[in-house]
C-alpha positions as CSV (number, residue, x, y, z in Angstrom):
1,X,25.4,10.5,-22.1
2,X,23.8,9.7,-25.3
3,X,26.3,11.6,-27.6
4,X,29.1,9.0,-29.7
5,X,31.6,7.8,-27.5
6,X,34.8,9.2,-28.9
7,X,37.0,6.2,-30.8
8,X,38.6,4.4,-28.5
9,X,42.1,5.3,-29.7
10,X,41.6,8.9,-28.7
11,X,44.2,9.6,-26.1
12,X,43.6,11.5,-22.9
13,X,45.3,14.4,-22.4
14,X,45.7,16.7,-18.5
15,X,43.9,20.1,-19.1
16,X,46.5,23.1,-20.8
17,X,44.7,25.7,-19.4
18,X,43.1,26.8,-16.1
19,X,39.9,27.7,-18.6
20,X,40.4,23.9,-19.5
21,X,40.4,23.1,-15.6
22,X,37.5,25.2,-14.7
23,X,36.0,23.0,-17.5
24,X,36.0,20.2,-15.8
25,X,35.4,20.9,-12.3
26,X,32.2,21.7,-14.0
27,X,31.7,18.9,-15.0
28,X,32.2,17.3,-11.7
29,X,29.9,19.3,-10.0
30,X,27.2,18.2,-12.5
31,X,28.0,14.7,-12.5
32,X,28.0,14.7,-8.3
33,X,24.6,16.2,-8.5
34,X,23.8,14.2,-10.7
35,X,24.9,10.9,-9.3
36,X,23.3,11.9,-5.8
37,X,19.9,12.5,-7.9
38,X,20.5,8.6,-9.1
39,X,21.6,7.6,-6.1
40,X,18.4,8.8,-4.5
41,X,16.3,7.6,-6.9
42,X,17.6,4.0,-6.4
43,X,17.1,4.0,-2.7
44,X,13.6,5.6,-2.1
45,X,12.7,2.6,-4.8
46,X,14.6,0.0,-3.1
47,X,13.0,0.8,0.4
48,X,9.0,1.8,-0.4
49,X,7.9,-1.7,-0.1
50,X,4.2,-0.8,-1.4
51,X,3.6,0.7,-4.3
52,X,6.9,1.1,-6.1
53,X,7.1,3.3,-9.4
54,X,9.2,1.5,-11.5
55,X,10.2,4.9,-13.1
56,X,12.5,5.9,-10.2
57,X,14.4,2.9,-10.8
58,X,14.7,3.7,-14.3
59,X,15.7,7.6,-14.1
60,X,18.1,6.3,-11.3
61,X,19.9,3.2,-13.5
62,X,20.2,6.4,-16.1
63,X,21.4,8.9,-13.8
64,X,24.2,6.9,-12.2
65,X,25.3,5.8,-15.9
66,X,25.4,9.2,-16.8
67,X,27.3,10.4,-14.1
68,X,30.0,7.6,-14.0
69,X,30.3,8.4,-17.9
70,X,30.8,12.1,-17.1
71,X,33.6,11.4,-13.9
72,X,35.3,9.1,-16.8
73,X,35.5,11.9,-19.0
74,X,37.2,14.4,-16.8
75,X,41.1,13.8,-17.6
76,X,41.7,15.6,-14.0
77,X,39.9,12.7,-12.1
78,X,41.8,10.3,-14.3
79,X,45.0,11.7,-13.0
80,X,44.1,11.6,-9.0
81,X,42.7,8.0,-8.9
82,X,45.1,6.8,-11.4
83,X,42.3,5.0,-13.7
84,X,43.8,3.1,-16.3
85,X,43.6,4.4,-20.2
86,X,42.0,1.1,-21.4
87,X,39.0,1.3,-18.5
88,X,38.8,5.3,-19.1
89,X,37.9,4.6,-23.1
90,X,36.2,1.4,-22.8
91,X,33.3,1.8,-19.6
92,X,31.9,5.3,-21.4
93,X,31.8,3.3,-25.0
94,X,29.9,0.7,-22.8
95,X,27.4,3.0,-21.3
96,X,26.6,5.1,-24.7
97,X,25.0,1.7,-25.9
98,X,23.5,0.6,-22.7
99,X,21.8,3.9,-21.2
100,X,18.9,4.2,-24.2
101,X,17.7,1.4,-23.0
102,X,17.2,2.6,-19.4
103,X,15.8,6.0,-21.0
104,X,13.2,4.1,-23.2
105,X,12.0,2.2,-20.3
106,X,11.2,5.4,-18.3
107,X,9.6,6.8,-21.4
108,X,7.7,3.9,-21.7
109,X,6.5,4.7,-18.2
110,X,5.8,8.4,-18.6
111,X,4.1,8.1,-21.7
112,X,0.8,5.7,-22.5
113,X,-0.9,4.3,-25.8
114,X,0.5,4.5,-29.0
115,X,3.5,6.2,-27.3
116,X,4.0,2.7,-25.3
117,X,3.8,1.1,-28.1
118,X,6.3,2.9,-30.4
119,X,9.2,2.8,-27.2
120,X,8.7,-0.8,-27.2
121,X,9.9,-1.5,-30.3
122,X,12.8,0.7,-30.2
123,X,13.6,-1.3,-27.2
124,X,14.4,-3.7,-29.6
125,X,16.4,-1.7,-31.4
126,X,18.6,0.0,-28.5
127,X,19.0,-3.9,-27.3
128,X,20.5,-5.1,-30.7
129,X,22.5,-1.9,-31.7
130,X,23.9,-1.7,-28.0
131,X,25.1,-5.4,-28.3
132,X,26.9,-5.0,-31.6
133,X,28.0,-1.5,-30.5
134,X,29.7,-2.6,-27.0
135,X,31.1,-5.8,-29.3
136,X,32.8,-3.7,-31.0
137,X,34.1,-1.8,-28.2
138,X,35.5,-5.0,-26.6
139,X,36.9,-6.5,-29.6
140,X,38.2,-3.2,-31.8
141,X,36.4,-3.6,-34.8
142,X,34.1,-1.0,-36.7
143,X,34.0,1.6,-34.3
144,X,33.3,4.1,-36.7
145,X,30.1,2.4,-38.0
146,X,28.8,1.7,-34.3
147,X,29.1,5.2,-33.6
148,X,27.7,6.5,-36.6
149,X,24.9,3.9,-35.7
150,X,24.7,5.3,-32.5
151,X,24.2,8.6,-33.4
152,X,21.7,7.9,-35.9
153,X,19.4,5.9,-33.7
154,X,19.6,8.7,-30.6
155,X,18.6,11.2,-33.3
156,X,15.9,9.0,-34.3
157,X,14.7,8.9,-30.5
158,X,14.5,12.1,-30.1
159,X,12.5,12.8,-33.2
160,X,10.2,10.3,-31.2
161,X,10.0,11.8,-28.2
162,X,9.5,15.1,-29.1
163,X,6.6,14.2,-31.7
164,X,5.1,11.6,-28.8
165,X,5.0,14.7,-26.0
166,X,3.2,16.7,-29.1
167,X,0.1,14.3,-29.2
168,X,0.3,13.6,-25.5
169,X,-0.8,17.3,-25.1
170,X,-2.5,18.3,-28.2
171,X,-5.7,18.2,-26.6
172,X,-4.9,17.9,-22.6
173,X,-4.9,20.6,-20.5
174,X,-1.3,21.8,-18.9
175,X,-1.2,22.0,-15.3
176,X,2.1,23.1,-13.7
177,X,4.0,20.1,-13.1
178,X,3.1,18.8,-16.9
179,X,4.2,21.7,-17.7
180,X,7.7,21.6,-16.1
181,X,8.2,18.1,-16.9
182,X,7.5,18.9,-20.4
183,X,9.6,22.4,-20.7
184,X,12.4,20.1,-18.7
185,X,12.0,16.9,-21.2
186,X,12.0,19.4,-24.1
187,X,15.1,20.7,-23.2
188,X,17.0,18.0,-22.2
189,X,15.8,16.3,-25.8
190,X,17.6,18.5,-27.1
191,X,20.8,18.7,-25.9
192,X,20.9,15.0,-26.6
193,X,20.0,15.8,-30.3
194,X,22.4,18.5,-30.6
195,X,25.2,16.7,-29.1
196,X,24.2,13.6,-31.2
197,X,24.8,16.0,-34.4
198,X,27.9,17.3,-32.9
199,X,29.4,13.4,-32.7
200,X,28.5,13.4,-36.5
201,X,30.0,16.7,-37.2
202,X,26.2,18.0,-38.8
203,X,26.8,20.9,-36.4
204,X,29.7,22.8,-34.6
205,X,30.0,24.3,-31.0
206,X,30.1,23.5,-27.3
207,X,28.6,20.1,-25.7
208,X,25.5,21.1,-23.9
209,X,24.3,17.9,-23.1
210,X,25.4,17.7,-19.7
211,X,23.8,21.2,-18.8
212,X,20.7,19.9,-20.1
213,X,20.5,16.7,-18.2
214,X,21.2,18.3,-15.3
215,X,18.1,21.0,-15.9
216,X,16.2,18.0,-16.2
217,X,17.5,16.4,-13.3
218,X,16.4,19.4,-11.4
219,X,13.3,19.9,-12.4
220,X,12.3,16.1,-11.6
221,X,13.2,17.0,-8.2
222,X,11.0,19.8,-8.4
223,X,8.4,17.4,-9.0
224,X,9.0,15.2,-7.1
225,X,9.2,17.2,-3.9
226,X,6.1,19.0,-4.9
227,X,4.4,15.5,-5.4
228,X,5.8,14.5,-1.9
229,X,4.0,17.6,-0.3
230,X,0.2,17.2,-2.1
231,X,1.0,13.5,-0.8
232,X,1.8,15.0,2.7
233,X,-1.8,17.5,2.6
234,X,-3.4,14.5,1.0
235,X,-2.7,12.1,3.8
236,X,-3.1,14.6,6.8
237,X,-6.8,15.4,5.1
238,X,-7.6,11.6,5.0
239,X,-5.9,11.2,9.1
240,X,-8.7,13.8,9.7
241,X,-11.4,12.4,8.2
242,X,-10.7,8.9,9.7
243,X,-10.6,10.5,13.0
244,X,-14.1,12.2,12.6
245,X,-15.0,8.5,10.9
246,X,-13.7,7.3,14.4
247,X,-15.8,10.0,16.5
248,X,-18.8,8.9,14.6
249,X,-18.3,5.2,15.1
250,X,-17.6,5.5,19.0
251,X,-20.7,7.8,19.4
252,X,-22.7,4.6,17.7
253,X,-21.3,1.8,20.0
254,X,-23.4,2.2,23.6
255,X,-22.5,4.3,26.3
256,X,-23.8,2.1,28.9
257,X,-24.1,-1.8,29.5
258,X,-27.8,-2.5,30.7
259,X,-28.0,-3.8,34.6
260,X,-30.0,-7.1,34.8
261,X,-30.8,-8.3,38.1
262,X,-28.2,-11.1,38.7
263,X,-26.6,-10.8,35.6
264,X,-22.8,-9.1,34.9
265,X,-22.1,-7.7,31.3
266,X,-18.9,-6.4,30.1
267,X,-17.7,-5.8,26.5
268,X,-14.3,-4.8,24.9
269,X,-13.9,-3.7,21.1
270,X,-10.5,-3.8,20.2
271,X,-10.6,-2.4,16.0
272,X,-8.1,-3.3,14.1
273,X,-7.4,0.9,12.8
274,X,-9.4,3.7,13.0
275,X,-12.6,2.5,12.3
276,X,-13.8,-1.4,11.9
277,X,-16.7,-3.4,10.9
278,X,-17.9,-5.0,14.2
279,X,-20.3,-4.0,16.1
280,X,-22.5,-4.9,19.7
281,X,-25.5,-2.9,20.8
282,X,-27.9,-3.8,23.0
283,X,-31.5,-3.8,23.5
284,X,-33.6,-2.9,26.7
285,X,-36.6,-4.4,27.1
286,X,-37.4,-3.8,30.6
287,X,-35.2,-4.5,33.9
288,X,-35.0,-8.0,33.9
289,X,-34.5,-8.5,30.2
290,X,-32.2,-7.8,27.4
291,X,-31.4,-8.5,24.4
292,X,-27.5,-8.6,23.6
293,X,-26.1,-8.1,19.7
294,X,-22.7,-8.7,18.5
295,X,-22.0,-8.3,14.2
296,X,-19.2,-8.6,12.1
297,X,-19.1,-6.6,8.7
298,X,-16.9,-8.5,6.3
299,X,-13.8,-6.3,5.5
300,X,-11.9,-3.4,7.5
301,X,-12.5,0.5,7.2
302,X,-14.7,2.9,6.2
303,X,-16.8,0.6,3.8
304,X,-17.4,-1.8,6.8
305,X,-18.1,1.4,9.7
306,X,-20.7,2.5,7.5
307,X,-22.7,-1.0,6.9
308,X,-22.2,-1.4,10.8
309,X,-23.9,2.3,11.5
310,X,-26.8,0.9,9.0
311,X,-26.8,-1.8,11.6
312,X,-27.4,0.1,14.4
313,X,-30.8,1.7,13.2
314,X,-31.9,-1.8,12.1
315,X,-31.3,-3.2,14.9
316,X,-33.0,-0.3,17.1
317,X,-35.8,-1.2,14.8
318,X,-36.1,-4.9,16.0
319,X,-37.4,-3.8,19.8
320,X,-40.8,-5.0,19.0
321,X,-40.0,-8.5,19.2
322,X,-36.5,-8.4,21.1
323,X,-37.5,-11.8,22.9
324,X,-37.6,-13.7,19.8
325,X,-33.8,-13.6,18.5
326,X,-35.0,-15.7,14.8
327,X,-37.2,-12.4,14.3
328,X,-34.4,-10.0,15.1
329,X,-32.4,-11.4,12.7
330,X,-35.0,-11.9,9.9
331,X,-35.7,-8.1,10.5
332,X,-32.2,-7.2,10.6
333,X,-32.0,-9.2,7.0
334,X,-34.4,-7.6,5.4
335,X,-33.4,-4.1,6.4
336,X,-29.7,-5.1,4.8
337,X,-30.4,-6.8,1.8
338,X,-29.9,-5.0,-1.0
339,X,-28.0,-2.5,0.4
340,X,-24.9,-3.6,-1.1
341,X,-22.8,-5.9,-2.9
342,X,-20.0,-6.6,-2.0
343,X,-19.6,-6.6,1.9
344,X,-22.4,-9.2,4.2
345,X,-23.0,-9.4,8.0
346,X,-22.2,-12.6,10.7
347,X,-24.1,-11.9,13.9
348,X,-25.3,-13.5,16.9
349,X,-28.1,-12.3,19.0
350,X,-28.8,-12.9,22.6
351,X,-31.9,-12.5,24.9
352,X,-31.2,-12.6,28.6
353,X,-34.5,-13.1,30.6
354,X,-33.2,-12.8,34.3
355,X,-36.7,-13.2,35.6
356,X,-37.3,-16.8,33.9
357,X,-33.7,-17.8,34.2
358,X,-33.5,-18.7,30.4
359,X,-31.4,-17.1,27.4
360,X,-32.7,-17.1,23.9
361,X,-30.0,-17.9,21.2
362,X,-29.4,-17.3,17.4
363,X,-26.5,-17.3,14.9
364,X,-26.5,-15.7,11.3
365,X,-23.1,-17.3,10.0
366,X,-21.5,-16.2,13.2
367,X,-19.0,-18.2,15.8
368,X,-20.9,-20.2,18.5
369,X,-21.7,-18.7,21.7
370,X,-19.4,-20.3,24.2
371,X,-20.9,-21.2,27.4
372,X,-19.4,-22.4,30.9
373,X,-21.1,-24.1,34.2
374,X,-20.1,-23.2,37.4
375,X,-17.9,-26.3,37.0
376,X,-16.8,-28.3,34.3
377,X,-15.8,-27.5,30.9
378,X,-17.2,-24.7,28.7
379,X,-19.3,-26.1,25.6
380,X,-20.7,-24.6,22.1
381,X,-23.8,-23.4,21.7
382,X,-24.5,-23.1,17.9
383,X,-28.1,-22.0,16.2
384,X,-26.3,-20.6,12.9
385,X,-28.7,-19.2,9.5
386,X,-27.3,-17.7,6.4
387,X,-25.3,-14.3,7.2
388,X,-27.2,-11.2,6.7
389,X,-27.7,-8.7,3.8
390,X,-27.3,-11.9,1.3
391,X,-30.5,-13.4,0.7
392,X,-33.9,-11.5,1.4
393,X,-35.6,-15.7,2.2
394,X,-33.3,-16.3,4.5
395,X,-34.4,-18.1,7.5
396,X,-33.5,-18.4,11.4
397,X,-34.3,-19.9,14.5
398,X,-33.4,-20.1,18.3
399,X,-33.0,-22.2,20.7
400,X,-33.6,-21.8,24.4
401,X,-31.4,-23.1,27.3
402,X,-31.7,-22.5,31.5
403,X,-29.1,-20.0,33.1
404,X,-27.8,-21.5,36.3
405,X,-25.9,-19.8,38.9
406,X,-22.3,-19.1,38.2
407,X,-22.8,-19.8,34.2
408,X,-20.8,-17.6,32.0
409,X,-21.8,-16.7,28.1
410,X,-18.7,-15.6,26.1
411,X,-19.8,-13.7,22.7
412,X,-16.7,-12.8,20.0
413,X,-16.3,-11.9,16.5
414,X,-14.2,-14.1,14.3
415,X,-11.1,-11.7,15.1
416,X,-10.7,-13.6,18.4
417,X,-10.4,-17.3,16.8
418,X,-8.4,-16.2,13.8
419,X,-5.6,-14.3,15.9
420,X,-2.5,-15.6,14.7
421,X,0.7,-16.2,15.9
422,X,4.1,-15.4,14.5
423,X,4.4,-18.9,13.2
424,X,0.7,-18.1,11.8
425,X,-0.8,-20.7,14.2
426,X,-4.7,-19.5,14.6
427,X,-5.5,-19.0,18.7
428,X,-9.0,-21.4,18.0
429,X,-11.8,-22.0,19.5
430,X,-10.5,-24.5,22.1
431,X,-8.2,-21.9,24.1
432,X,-11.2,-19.6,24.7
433,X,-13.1,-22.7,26.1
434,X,-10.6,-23.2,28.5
435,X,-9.5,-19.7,29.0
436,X,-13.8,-19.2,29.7
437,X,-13.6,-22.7,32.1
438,X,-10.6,-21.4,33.9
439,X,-12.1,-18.3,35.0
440,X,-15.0,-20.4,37.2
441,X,-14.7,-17.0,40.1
442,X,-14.0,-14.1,37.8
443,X,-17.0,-11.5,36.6
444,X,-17.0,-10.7,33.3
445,X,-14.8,-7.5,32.9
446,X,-12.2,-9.8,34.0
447,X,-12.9,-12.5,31.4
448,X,-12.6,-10.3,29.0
449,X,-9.5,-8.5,29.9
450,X,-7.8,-11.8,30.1
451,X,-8.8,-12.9,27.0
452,X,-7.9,-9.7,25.4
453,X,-4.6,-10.0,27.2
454,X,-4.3,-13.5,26.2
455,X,-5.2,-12.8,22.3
456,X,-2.4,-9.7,22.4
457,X,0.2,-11.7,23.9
458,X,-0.4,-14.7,21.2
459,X,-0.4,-12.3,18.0
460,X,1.8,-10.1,19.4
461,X,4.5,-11.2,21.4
462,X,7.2,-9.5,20.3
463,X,5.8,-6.1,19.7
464,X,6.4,-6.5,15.9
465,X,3.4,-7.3,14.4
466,X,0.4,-5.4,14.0
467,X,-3.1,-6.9,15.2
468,X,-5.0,-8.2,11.6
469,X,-8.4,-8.1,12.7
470,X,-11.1,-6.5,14.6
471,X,-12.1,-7.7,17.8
472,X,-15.2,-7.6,19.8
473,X,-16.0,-9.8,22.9
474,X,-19.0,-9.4,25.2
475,X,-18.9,-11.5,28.8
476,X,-21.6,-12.2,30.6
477,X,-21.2,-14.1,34.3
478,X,-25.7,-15.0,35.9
479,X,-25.2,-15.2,39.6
């Protein structure tokens, strides 16, 4: 691989010997396994979407060289597929000057620091030297001088790599895959050096640089396979722990929806995974009145499921004054601020009094309540502060409206309006109103079970896309 190509006015000749043949089937097996390694390589980088390592595409570019220089150089193969004498000497003088350069990208890779910095600049150098060396090739000249170059340069690389992997472990502790990969690099190094000295006639012997590619090869593998089991532990021990993160979550949401004398509540939370950032709780003050809660902690996961399970002892906390929604929110604002940095809270809070026939309403950065007569269209009802866990001042009010028979209320998260289409169209604001107006006879378990319908089969209609948000939605229908 990165031993001289012989001069290109060497002739080919069929093995003399069944020693000779032996020889070479050899060196077919090892360039098949090789090849396949390559071939690999090249595929599990050209189909993992997320979080590509460039270095499999490198080790694979240099392993399907290699291997195509290796076929080339079995005379028996040559023979069989009748390969032409010119493309025979020519493609393996192409790929000694070109394969460095894969090599010193993958190095580049492997190795950090003053290590990066030293590869880069014999990028430079393979670039150049392979450019006048496959020049030469094509046009006949100073083949001699190219190999010699060749040679030279490879040796030099070596000498590189094997004082780089000295520092790089001078003072870092071994486990068993640096180990292997440096045993395996160390080796392979070598072979590359001795055959190097063999092209210039330093030394004398057998070409061992295939046997020591293919050592390396292995033990990549080795690697590799043993990375792709920790990954496999590593991600059945995270599914478990979102699962118990998805136990605790569900045992935080309420068990049971109060029961207000002419008054219907249903809710349906739809997360997005395992474990999301909304939230709805409510709070009992006696049986004609409630107070109703609905949250939304900005971003997805575990990060957001905690800050919504801090929610759910602050809001407990707020029972005191549950009939004055600008207090619960003030209280649920001081008992986030400061909490943390980067996520906040949008909520809206809602206090049913059956008994007065009024509800009680107040935003913190949250989407409007949507409300519906027994006839006519539905209509916004926005009383919106600044969103919680932001600003220790902040301020909110309410604002008070009648219930009337037949009237339905309609709280959501933002998941609902932001659903998106394939043709990223948002499902907005207005279809809920007239999804909420068009159910004039339906209780509230049925509102929300259309709308829920309606949001999965605008998002979602073809099955192919996952939902991108959580969704909470609480209906309530006053009779």
């Amino acid at each position: 691989m990165f031993a001289p190509a012989h001069s290109l006015a060497l002739v080919l000749q069929s093995p003399a010997s069944v020693s000779a043949l032996r020889l070479q089937f050899a060196g077919m097996a090892i360039a098949t396994v090789v090849f396949c390694s390559g071939a690999a390589a090249m595929c599990v980088f050209a189909f993992r979407r997320a979080g590509r390592e460039t270095s499999l595409l490198y080790f694979g570019v240099m392993a399907l060289l290699y291997s195509v220089r290796l076929f080339l150089n079995q005379p028996f193969l040559l023979d069989v597929f009748a390969i032409s004498r010119r493309t025979a000497l020519l493609v393996p003088w192409v790929i000694t000057f070109v394969i460095p350069i894969p090599l010193l990208l993958f190095m580049r890779r492997v190795f950090q620091g003053r290590g990066r910095r030293l590869f880069d600049a014999m990028l430079i150098v393979a670039a150049i030297l392979g450019g006048l060396g496959i020049s030469a090739g094509v046009f006949g000249v100073a083949l001699s001088a190219a190999n010699t170059a060749n040679g030279v340069f490879i040796i030099v690389l070596c000498v590189l790599v094997v004082g780089v992997m000295a520092r790089e472990n001078r003072n870092a502790s071994m486990d068993r895959e640096k180990v292997v990969f440096t045993v395996s690099l160390g080796i392979f190094v070598g072979s590359v050096l001795h055959a190097n000295l063999l092209g210039l006639r330093v030394v004398h012997g057998p070409n061992l640089e295939p046997v020591g590619f293919l050592i390396f090869v292995a033990c990549l593998g080795y690697i590799a396979v043993g990375r792709s089991f920790a990954k496999e532990e590593e991600l059945l021990s995270i599914n478990k722990e979102l699962e118990i993160a998805r136990q605790i979550q569900s045992s935080i949401l309420p068990r049971e929806i109060p029961r207000l004398p002419g008054a219907q509540i249903a809710a349906r939370y739809l997360p997005m995974g395992a474990v999301a950032g909304d939230f709805y709780d409510f709070l009992r003050v006696d049986e004609k009145r409630a107070g109703v809660l609905v949250a939304d902690v900005t971003g997805h996961g575990v990060p957001a499921a905690l800050i919504a399970s801090m929610l759910k002892v602050a809001f407990a906390a707020q029972a005191s004054h549950a009939a004055d929604p600008a207090k619960v929110l003030a209280g649920l604002n001081a008992a986030l601020c400061g909490r943390f940095e980067e996520h906040f809270v949008t909520a809206a809070y809602l206090y049913l009094d059956t008994e007065r026939r009024i509800f009680r309403y107040a935003g913190a950065g949250h989407p409007p309540l949507l409300l519906a007569r027994a006839s006519g269209p539905a209509e916004e009802i926005e009383e919106n502060g600044l969103c919680l866990g932001m600003f220790p001042e902040a301020a909110y009010s309410y604002l008070e409206r009648p219930l009337h028979s037949g009237d339905r209320l309609l709280l959501y998260t933002d998941g609902v309006l932001e659903a998106k289409s394939e043709s990223q169209e948002e499902f907005g604001k207005q279809r809920c109103m007239q999804l909420l107006a068009a159910q004039a006879q339906a209780g509230p378990s049925a509102v929300a079970d259309a709308l829920a319908t309606a949001l999965a089969r605008w998002s979602n209609a073809s099955h192919a896309r996952a939902q991108e948000d959580d969704i909470t939605i609480v209906a309530i229908r006053f009779d």
